[in-house]
ChimeraX commands (.cxc) that place a marker at each C-alpha (Angstrom):
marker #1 position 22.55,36.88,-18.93 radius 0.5
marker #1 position 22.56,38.40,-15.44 radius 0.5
marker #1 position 23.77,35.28,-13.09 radius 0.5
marker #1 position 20.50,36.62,-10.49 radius 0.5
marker #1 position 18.34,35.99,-13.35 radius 0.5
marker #1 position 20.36,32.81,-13.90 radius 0.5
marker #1 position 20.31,31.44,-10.26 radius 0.5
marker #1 position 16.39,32.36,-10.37 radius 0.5
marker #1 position 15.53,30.74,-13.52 radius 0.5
marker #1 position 17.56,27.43,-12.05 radius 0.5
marker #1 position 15.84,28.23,-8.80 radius 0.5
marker #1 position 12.05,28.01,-10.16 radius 0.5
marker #1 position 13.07,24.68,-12.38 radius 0.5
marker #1 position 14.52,22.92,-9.21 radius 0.5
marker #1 position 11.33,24.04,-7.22 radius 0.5
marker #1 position 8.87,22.59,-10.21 radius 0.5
marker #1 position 10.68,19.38,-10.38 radius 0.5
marker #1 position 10.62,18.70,-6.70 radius 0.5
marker #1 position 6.76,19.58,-7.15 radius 0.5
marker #1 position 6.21,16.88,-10.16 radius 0.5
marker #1 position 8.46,14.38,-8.20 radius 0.5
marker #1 position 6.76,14.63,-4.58 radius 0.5
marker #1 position 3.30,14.77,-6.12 radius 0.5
marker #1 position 2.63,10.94,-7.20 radius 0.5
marker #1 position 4.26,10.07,-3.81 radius 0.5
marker #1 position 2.30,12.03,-1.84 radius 0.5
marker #1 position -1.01,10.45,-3.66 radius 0.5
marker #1 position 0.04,7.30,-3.51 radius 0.5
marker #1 position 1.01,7.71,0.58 radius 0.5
marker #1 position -2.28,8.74,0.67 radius 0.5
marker #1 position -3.63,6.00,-1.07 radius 0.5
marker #1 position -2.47,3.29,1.13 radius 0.5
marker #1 position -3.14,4.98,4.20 radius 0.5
marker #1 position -6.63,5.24,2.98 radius 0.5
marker #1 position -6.46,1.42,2.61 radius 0.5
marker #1 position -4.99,0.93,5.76 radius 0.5
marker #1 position -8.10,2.43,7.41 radius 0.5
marker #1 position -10.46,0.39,5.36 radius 0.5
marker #1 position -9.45,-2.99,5.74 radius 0.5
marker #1 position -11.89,-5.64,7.39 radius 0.5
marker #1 position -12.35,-9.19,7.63 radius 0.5
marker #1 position -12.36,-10.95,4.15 radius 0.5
marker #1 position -10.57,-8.97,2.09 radius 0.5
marker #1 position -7.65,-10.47,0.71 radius 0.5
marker #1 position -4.94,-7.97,0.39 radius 0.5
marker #1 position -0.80,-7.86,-0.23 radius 0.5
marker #1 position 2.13,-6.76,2.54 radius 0.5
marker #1 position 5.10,-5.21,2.26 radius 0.5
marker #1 position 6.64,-7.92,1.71 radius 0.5
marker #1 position 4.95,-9.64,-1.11 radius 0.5
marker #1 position 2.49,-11.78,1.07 radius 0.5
marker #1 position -1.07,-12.24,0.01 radius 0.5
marker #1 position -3.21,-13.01,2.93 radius 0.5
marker #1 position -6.97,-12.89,3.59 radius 0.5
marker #1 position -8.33,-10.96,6.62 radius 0.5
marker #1 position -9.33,-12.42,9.55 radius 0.5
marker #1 position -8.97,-10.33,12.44 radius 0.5
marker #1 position -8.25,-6.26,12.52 radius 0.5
marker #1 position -7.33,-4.46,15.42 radius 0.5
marker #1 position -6.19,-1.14,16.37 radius 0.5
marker #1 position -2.41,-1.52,14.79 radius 0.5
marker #1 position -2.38,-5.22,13.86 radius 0.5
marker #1 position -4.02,-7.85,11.25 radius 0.5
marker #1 position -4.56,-11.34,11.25 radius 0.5
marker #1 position -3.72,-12.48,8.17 radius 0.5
marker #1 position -4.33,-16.23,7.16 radius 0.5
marker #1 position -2.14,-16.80,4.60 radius 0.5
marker #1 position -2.46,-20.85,4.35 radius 0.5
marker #1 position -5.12,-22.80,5.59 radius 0.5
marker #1 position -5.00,-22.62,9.51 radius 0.5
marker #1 position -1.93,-20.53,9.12 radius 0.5
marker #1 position -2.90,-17.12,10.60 radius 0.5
marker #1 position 0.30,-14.76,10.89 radius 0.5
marker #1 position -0.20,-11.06,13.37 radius 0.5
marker #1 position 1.05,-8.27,11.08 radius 0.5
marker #1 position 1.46,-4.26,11.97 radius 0.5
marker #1 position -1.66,-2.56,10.02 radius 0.5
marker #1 position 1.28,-0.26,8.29 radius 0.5
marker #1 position 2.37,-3.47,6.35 radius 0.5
marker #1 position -0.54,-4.27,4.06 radius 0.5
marker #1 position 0.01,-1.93,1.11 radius 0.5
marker #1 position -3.18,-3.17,-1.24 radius 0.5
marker #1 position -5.90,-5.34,-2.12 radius 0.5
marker #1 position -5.77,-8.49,-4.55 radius 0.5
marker #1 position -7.66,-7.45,-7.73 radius 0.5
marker #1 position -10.36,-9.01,-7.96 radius 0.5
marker #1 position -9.17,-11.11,-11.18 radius 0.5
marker #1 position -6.29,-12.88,-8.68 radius 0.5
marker #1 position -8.63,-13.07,-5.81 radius 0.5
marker #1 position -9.32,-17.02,-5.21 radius 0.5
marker #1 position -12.43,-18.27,-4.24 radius 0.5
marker #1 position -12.22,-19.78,-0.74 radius 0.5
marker #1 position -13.91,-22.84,-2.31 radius 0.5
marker #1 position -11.04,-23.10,-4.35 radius 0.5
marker #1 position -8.08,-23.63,-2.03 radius 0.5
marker #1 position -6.58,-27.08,-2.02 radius 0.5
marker #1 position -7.19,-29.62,0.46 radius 0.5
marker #1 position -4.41,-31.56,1.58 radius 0.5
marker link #1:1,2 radius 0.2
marker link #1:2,3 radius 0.2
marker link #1:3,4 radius 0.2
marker link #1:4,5 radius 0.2
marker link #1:5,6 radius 0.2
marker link #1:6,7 radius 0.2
marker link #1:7,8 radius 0.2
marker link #1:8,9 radius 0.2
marker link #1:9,10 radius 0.2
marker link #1:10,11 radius 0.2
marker link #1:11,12 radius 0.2
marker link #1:12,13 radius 0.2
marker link #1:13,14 radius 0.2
marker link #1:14,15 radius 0.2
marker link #1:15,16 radius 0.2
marker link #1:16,17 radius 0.2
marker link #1:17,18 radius 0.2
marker link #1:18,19 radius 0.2
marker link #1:19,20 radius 0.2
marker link #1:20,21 radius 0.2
marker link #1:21,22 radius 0.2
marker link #1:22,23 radius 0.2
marker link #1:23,24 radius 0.2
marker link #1:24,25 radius 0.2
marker link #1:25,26 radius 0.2
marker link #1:26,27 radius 0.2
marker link #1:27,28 radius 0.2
marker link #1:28,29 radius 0.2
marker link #1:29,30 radius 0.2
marker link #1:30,31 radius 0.2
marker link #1:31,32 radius 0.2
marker link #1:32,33 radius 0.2
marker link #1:33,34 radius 0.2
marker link #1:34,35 radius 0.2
marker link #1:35,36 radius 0.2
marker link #1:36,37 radius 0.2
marker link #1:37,38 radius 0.2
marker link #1:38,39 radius 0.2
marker link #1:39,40 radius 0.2
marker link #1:40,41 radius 0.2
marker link #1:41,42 radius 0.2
marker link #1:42,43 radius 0.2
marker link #1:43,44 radius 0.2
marker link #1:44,45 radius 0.2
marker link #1:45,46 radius 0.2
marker link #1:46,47 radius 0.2
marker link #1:47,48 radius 0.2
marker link #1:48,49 radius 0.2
marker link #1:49,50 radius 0.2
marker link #1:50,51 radius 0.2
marker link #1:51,52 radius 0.2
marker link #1:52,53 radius 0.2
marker link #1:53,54 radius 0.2
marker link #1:54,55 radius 0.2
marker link #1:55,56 radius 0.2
marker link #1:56,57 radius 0.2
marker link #1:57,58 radius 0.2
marker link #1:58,59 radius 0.2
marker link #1:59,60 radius 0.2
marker link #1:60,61 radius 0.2
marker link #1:61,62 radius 0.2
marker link #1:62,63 radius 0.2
marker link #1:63,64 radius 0.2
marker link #1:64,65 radius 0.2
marker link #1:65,66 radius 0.2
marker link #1:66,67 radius 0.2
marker link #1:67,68 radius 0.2
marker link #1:68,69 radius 0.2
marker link #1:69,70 radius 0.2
marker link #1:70,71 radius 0.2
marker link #1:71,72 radius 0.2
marker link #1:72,73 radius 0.2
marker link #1:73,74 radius 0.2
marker link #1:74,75 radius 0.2
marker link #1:75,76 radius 0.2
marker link #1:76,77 radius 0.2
marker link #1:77,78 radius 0.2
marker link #1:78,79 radius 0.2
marker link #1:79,80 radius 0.2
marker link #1:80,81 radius 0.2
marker link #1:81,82 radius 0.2
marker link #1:82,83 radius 0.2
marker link #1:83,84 radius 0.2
marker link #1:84,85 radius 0.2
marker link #1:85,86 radius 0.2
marker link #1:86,87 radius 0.2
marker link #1:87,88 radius 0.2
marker link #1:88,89 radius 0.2
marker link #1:89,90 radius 0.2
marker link #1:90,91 radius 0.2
marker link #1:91,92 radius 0.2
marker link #1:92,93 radius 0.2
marker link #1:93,94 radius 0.2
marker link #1:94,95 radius 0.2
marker link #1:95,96 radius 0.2
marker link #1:96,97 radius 0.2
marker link #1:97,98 radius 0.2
view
């Protein structure tokens, strides 16, 4: 075989498997940014880094998160990546008193 053809052929496969590989990121980018637009006060939702907190305050870039009772932390809006499903999602009748 003709090594043009060759280097083509090799060409086209490297192209489609950037395409299949960049795809579900893109989407998903897309999805959380999406998100990140969305949130308001009450939804309980997960950060970056593995924090579940429910909203209490959202301003331009930044969230107030409580994350305990009376323990409110100030996050970037970048940070919270998704909700809680609902099947995870506590009550806020059920948290324990101390």
């Amino acid at each position: 075989m003709d090594p043009a053809i060759q280097f083509v052929v090799f060409l086209v496969a490297l192209i489609g498997l950037w395409f299949v590989m960049t795809r579900n990121t893109r989407a998903q980018q897309r999805r959380v940014a999406e998100l990140q637009a969305e949130i308001k006060i009450g939804d309980e939702v997960i950060i970056t880094a593995g924090i579940f907190g429910t909203v209490r305050e959202v301003n331009d870039d930044r969230v107030e998160l409580e994350i305990a009772e009376g323990t409110v932390i100030t996050v970037a809006r970048q940070v919270v990546v998704r909700r809680v499903p609902e099947s995870e999602a506590a009550p806020a009748d059920e948290h324990p008193e101390d």
